[in-house]
N, C-alpha and C positions, 0 to 999 in steps of 0.2 A: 781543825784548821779553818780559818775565815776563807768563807767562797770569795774566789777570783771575778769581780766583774768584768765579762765578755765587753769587746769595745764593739760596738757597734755601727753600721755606716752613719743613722745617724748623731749618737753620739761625736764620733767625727767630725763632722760636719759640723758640728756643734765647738766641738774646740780650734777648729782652723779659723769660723765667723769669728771667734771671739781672740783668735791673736792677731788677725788680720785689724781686726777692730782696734785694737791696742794699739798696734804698731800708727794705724793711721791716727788714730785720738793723739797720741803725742807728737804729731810732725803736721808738715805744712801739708804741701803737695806735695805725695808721692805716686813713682811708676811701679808699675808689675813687676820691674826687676827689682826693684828698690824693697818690694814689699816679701819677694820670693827670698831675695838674699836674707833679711830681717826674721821668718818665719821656718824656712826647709821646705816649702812649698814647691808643688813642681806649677808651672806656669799656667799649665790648664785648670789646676785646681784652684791656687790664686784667683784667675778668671774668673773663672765661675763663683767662688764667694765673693768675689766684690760686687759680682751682677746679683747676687740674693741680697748682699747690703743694702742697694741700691733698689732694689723691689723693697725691701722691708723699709729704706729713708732715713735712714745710718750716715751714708755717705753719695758723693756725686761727684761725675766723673768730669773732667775738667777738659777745656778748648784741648785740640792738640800742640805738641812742642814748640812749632812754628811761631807763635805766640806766645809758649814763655819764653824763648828767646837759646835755646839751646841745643832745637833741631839742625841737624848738618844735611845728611843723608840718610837714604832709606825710607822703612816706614815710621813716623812719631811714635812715640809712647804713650801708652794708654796713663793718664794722670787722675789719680784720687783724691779727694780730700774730705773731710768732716764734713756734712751740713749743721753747722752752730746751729742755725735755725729753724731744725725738725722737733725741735724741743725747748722745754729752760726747764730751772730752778726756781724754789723759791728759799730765799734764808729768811726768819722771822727773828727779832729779839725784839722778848717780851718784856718789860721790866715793869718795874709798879706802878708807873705812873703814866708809860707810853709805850707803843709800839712802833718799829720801822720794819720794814719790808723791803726787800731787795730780791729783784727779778736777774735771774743774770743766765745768759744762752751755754751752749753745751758744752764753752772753751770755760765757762766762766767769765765772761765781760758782762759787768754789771750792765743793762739795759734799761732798768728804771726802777724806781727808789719810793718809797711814800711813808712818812712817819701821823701818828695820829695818837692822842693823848687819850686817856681812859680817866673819865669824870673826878675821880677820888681813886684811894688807894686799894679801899676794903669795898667792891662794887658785887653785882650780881654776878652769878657765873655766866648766864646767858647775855648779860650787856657787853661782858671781857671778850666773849665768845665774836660777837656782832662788830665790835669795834675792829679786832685783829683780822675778822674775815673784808669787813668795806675795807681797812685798809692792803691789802691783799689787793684787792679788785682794784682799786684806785693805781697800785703799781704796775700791775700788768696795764692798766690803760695805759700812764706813760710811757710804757714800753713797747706797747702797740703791738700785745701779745693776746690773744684768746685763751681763757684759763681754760679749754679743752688742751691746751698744747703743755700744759706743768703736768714734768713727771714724778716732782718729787719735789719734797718739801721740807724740810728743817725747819725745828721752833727751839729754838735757846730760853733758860728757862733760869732765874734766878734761886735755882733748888737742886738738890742731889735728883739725877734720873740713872737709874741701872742700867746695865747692858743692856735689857728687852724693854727700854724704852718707859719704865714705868717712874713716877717722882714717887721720892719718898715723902710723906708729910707728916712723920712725929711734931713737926713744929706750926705753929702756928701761921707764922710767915711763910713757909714752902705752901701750906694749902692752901694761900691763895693763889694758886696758879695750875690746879689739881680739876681741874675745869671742865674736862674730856674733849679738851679742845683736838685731839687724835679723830676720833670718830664725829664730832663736829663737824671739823675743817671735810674728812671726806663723804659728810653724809651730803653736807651743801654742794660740795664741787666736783665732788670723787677723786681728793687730790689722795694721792700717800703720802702719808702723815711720819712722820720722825723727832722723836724730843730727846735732847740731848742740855745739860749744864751749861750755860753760859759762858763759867769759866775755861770748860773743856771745851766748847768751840772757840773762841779764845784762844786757846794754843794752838789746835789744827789749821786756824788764819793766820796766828802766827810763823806755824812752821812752813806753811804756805806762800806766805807775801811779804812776809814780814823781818823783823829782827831774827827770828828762831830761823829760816832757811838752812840746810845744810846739818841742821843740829840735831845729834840725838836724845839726848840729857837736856832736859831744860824745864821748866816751869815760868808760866805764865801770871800774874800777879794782876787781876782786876781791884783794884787802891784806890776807888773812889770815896763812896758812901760806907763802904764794909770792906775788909779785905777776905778774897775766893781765890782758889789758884787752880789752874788747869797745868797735869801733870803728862812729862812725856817721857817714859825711859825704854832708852836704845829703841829710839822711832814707836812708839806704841802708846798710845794714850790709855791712862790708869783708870781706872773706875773706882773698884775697890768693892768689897760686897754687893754692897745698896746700892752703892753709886756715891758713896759719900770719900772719895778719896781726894784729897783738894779742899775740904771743909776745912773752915780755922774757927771754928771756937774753941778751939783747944788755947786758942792767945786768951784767954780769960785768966789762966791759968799759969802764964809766962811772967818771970818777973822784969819790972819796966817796960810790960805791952799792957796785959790787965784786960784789954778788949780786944773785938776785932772791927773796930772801928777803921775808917779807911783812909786818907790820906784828906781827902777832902774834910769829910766832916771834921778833922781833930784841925785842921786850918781854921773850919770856920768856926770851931768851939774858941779854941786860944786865941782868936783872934780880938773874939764877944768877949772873952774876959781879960783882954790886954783893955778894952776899952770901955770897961768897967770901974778902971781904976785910973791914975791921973798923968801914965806914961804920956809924954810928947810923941805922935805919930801919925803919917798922910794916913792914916786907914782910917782918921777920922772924918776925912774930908771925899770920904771912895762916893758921895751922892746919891748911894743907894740906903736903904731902911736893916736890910741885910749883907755882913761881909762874907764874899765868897773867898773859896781857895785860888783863884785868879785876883781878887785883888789883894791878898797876903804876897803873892809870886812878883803881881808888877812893885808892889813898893818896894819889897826887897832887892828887885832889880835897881830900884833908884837910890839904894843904900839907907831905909828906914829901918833903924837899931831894932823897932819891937817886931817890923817883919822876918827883918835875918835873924832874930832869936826863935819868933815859931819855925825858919827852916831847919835851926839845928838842931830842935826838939822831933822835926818830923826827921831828918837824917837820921838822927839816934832812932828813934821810932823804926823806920824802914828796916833798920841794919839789923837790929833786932826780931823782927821777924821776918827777913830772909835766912838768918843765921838759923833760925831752926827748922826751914827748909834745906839747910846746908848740912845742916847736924844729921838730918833723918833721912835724909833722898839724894846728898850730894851732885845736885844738877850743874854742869859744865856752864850753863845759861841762865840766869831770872830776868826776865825783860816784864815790865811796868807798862801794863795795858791800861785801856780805857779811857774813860774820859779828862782825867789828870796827866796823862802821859805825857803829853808837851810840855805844861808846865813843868811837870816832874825831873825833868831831865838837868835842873839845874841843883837835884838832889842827890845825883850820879855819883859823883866826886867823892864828897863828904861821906855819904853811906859806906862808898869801896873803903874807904879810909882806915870809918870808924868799924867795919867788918872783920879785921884782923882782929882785934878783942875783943868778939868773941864765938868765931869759928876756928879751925886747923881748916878748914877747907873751903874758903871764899869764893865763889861763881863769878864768871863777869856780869856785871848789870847791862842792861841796856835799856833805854824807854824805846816805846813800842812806835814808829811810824803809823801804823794802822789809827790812830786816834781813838774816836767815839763809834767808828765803822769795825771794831775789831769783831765784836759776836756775830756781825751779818756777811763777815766774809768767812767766817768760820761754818758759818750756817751755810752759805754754799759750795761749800767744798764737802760737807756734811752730805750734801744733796748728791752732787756729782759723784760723790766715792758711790753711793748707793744708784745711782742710772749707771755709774760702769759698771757696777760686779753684776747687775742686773738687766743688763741692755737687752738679751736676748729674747727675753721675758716679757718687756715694753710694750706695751700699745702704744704708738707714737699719734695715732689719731689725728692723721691728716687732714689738716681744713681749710 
């Protein structure tokens, strides 16, 4: 028979900090009652772990009732709440060409922001290394945060990362970002370090802020440059061995996809070879050297035949590779992240449409609200899930 672990006092003491913690991390202000009724606590023990919270910088204790406004009689109540600001996050999204950085305090309210581009695509490992660390520093200044105070860090990563954090890079393209930017980031600052897919923070922002809220089943579609999806079923996000669960190059393979090109690039391909040839269309008159998938979107808003024909080509497109997300994973949800997600939404329709032929089992679509911000709010929820299951463990390094 497996030994019985004895509980011990402080072992206890250890699980009452940490429901008292929960209880307060999800609410505004609360009182002792509030916190005993929520826990089983009896009121002196309640006490006494809010007052060790409050020594360790967890939480703080609030003016008395009289001032929130719902003292009558007797003595006040003793009032808790979170200090957001014993701490932050950081969310990183890396991609090939730039970095942004997002500081956000211990509710999650973004605090400050900094994006910064990396020279070329294929650079050194140590310049990729220097560029995402000053930008780092540059957000926490906007934020008017001392990087002594980050507890944690999330890096979104354009490549498969396993459960323990590791990329994989059979591919050419994943190893540029294969960096050791983990032990980098904490040899420079001492931060902890966390890398997770791109696309899989993606959905956890999504299920978070976004379209996915409330959902259990769903899938997340980054449809920019490439198509990646971040996978959630019945609330769980998938990884898969490697980490490669959400990979689409298997559309090389699909017939009428052929790649996994992503919604942008095949706009701005069809659009280069709509005007190639002698079609009449405003996409010749867009004043740039290059047509992007925004100006394929606004002409077809103005009713330009060769723009509305690339949205049909990408409808058909879309609907075709959600349907074997539909085929293989049956998600309740696909919602259309990333940087095309605005525009995309007027590909909504047509996709749902054309989705009956060919699934039995069509998702609702949605485009994603989060925009171009979806992997940095995924990255700090990344962050935060990792300071709650590990709060008591913290150095919060008061300064």
């Amino acid at each position: 028979m497996p030994e019985i672990a004895t509980a011990t006092p402080q072992m206890l003491r250890r699980v009452n900090a940490a429901s008292v913690l929960a209880v307060i991390r999800s609410s505004n202000a609360v009182t002792v009652s509030e916190l005993m009724e929520a826990t089983g606590l009896t009121r002196a023990t309640t006490i006494s772990v809010c007052v060790d919270l409050m020594a360790r910088g967890w939480i703080r204790e609030l003016e008395n009732q009289r001032d929130f406004g719902t003292y009558q009689k007797g003595r006040p109540a003793r009032r808790f709440e979170l200090d957001e600001s014993a701490g932050c996050v950081l969310g990183i999204d890396v991609g090939v060409l730039k970095t942004t950085v997002v500081v956000a305090d211990l509710r999650g309210n973004t605090t400050g922001r900094a994006s910064k581009p990396f020279r070329a695509q294929e650079i050194e490992a140590q310049e990729r290394i220097r560029v995402i660390s000053e930008t780092a520093l540059l957000a926490l200044e906007a934020a008017g945060v001392p990087p002594e105070k980050v507890l944690a860090v999330t890096v979104g990563l354009a490549a498969p990362v396993d459960r323990d954090g590791n990329i994989l890079v059979s591919q050419p393209f994943w190893s540029l970002f294969d960096v050791g930017l983990k032990k980098a980031l904490h040899d420079l600052h001492g931060w902890a370090v966390l890398l997770e897919n791109d696309a899989n923070l993606a959905a956890l922002g999504e299920c978070w802020r976004g379209a996915g809220s409330g959902v259990q089943d769903l899938a997340v579609l980054l449809a920019g440059e490439r198509f990646g999806a971040g996978l959630v079923e019945s609330g769980r996000l998938l990884h898969g061995s490697r980490g490669g669960a959400g990979e689409m190059a298997y559309l090389d393979m699909v017939e009428g996809v052929g790649s996994a090109d992503g919604l942008a690039a095949l706009a701005r391909l069809w659009a280069t070879e709509a005007l190639a040839g002698e079609s009449k269309t405003t996409l010749r008159t867009a004043g740039t050297r290059e047509i992007t998938a925004q100006h394929v979107f606004a002409a077809a808003a103005l009713g330009d035949k060769v723009a509305l024909g690339i949205l049909d080509r990408l409808s058909d497109r879309l609907a075709r590779v959600v349907s074997t997300m539909a085929i293989m994973l049956n998600p309740e949800l696909v919602v259309i992240g990333g940087a095309v997600a605005d525009s995309a939404s007027v590909l909504l329709e047509p996709t749902a449409r054309k989705l009956a032929a060919y699934t039995a089992t069509p998702p609702r679509l949605a485009a994603s609200p989060l925009g171009d911000a979806i992997v940095g709010i995924g990255a700090v929820r990344h962050a935060l899930d990792h300071v709650e299951k590990n709060s008591l463990d913290l150095d919060l390094r008061r300064v």
